[in-house]
GUBA-905414 format. One line per 8 residues: for each residue x, y, z of C-alpha. Coordinates in steps of 0.5 Angstrom, whole numbers, plus 500, padded with zeros to 3 digits. Example, Ala and Ser with C-alpha at 12.3 -4.5 7.8 and 13.67 -1.06 7.14 Angstrom:
2
525:491:516; 527:498:514 $
***
This chain:
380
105:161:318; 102:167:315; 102:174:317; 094:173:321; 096:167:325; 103:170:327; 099:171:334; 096:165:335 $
104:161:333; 106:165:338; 100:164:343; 102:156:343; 109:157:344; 107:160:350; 103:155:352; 108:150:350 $
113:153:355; 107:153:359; 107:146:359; 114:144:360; 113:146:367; 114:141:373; 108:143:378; 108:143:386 $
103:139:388; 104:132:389; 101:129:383; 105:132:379; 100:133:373; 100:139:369; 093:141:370; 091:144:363 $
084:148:362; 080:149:356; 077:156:357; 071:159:353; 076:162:348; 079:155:345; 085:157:349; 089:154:354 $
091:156:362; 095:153:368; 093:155:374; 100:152:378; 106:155:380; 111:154:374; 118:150:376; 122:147:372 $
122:145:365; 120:139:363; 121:136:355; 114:136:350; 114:134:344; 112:139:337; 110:137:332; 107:140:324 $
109:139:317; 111:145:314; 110:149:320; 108:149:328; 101:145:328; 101:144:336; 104:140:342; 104:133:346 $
106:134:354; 109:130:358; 101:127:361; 098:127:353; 096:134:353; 095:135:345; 095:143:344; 093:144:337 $
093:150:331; 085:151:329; 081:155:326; 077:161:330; 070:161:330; 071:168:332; 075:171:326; 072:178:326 $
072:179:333; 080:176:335; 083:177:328; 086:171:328; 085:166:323; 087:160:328; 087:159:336; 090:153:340 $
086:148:343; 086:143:347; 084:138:343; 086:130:346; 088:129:353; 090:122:354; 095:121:347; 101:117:347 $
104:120:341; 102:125:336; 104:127:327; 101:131:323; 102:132:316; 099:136:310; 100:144:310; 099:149:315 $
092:150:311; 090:143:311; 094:139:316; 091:131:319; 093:129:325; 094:123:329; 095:120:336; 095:115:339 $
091:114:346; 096:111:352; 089:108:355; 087:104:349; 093:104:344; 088:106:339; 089:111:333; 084:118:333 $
085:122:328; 083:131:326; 084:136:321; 084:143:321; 077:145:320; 075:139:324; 078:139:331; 074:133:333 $
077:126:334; 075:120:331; 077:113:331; 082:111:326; 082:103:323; 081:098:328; 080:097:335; 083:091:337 $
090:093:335; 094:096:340; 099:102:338; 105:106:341; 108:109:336; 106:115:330; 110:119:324; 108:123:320 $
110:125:313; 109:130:308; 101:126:306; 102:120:309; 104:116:316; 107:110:319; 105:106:326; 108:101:330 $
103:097:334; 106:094:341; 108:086:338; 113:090:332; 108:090:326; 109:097:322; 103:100:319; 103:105:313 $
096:109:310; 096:116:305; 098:117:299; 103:112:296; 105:117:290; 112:115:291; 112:108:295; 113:111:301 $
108:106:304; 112:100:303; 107:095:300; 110:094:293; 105:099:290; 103:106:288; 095:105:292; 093:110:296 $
090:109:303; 086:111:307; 086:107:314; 093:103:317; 095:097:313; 101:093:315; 107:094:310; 107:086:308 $
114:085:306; 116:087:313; 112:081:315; 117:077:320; 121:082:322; 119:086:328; 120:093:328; 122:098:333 $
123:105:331; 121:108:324; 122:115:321; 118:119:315; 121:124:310; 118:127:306; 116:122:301; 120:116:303 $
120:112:310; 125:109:314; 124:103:318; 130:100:323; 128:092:326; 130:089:333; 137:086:330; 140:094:328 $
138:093:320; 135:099:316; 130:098:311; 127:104:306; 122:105:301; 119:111:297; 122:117:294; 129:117:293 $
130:124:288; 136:125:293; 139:119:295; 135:119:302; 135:112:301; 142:111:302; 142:106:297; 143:109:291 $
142:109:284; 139:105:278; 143:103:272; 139:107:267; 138:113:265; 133:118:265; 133:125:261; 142:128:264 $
141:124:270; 141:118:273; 134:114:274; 134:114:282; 132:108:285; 125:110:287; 122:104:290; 114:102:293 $
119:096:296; 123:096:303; 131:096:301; 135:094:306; 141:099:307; 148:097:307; 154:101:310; 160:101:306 $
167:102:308; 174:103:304; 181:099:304; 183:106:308; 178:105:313; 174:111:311; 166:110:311; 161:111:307 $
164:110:300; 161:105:295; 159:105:288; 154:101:289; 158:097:294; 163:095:288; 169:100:288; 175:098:288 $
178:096:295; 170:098:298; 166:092:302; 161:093:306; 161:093:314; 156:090:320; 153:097:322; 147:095:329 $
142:101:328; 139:104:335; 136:110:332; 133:112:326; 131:120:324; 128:124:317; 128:131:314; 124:133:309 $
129:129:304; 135:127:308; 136:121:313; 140:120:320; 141:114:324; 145:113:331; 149:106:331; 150:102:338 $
157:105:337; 155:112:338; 156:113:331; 151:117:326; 150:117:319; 147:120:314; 145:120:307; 140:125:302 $
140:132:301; 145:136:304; 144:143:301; 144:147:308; 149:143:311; 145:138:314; 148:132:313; 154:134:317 $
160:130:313; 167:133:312; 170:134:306; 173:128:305; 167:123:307; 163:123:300; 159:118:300; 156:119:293 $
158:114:287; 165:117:284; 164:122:278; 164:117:273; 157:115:275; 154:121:276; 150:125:270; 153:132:267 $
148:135:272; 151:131:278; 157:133:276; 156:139:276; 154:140:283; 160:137:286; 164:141:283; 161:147:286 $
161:143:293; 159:148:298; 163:148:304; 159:150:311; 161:151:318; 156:150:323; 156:148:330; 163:145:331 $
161:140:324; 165:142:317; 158:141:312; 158:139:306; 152:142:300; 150:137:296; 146:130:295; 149:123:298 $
146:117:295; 150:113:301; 150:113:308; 157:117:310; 159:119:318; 158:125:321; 164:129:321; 167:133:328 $
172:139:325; 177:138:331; 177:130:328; 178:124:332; 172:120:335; 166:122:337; 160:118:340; 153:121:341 $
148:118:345; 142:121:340; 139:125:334; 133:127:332; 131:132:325; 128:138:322; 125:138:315; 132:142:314 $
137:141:320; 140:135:324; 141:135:332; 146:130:335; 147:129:342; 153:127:346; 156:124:352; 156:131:355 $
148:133:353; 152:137:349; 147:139:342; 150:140:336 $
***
């Protein structure tokens, strides 16, 4: 956010707060009342707080409460009498989920109604919701890349519209679109969770397999890399198609190391995926045994895999910028973990400093950090 909007961002924290709040009386509905000025106030007593989901791309763009409130970044009408570019509103009030993606400038967002399981969608300079695609599909669940979107409908059936630039929207090609489309090649499999980076997405099916597709410049795919070369680097493999992830484990019993899955002593391992998450460049998952892998970008630690877990190809595989780059391995403490700065093109565990087993019962990203649950309700 810039400068003149740094009121209204802070207006819609305190409204976020605001609406996290459990409420005295016995419908126990947070009671959320658009005022002449677009802003939005309660008229209960606060008590105690209760979760909201946030959302935006690049930056803050707005809030879904526990009752399907969505609170929204927009533009003020009244510029010169306010000096705020943006002014939260109360733009939908029955949503089921809500993404966003674009700029802070230019943002499009969209939810799904929890009455009607329909898709609504907005922008920035036109607050208004409108129906998006068909009316006889049933929705539950929405995700928002960097300039494109993924929706679950209730039968398992994954749908992808925006740009395609990369492949990220699954169907085999680079065509945009403009409204929901199932991604066909996931015809067959039902799909229970879904996740978008920035330009690639990540899809998990009901049997725990994990499937990718789009932009894989940093190994965010956690397939790895092509044979051929492009320039001093290896071409990544970038696909318009699903991939379906494989786990690796070594002789040793260390996870996370392949080349391509033909290393001496490396074999793929049966791993059952209940969770799946994305940065702007990296990817999480959770297992059904409370471990969690990532793979991607790790230039600020958010892989959050110990020295001695690599999960990219060893050196002999890798171009001379590569090899470079793992040479000056950064290495950062945060959070109890030991980070490691640089891309992994596999998924390799998240490794605690005082070792031995952790298990974790949730994740979630940012565009540039991870947060792990454990059994404690501990955040790390």
């Amino acid at each position: 956010m810039s400068g003149e909007s740094s009121g209204a961002e802070t207006e819609l924290l305190r409204l976020c707060s605001l609406a996290t709040s459990n409420y005295k009386d016995e419908i126990a509905k947070v009671d959320l009342q658009s005022t002449s000025t677009g802003s939005v106030r309660s008229n209960k007593a606060l008590e105690r707080r209760r979760p909201v989901k946030l959302y935006g791309w690049d930056a803050l763009q707005g809030f879904l409460s526990p009752e399907g409130y969505v609170v929204a970044l927009c533009l003020n009408d009244n510029t010169a009498g306010t000096g705020e570019l943006y002014t939260p509103r109360q733009v939908y009030t029955t949503a089921m989920d809500v993404g966003s993606c674009g700029s802070s400038t230019d943002y499009w967002t969209v939810v799904v109604d929890r009455q009607t399981g329909g898709l609504y969608h907005w922008t920035l300079s036109d607050p208004v919701p409108k129906e998006l695609g068909s009316k006889t599909i049933k929705f539950t669940r929405v995700w928002a890349g960097e300039a494109h979107f993924l929706a679950l409908d209730e039968g398992g059936t994954l749908y992808s519209w925006g740009s395609s630039r990369h492949g990220q929207l699954g169907n085999g090609d680079l065509v945009s679109k403009t409204s929901p489309e199932p991604v066909e090649p996931l015809e067959g499999i039902r799909i229970v969770d879904a996740a978008c980076g920035a330009s690639f997405s990540v899809a998990l099916s009901d049997t725990g397999d994990v499937y990718t597709f789009g932009l894989n410049d940093h190994g965010q795919m956690g397939i790895g890399k092509a044979e051929g070369k492009q320039g001093q680097g290896h071409e990544r493999c970038n696909t318009a198609l699903p991939q379906l992830v494989d786990f690796f484990e070594d002789s040793k019993g260390n996870h996370g190391k392949g080349n391509h899955g033909q290393g001496q002593g490396v074999s793929p391992i049966e791993v059952s995926v209940v969770k799946v998450a994305c940065g702007h460049s990296h990817a999480v998952v959770l297992d059904d045994e409370g471990r969690v892998w990532s793979c991607g970008w790790g230039k600020y630690g958010q892989l959050g895999q110990g020295e001695s877990s690599s999960t990219s190809p060893p050196s002999s595989d890798l171009g001379e910028m590569d090899r470079q780059k793992e040479k000056e391995m950064v290495l950062l403490r945060s959070m109890g973990s030991i980070m490691v700065e640089g891309d992994r093109y596999f998924f390799g565990p998240l490794v605690k400093e005082s070792g031995g087993k952790q298990v974790w019962t949730d994740v979630c990203c940012g565009r540039w950090n991870t947060f792990v649950w454990s059994e404690g309700s501990e955040v790390e």
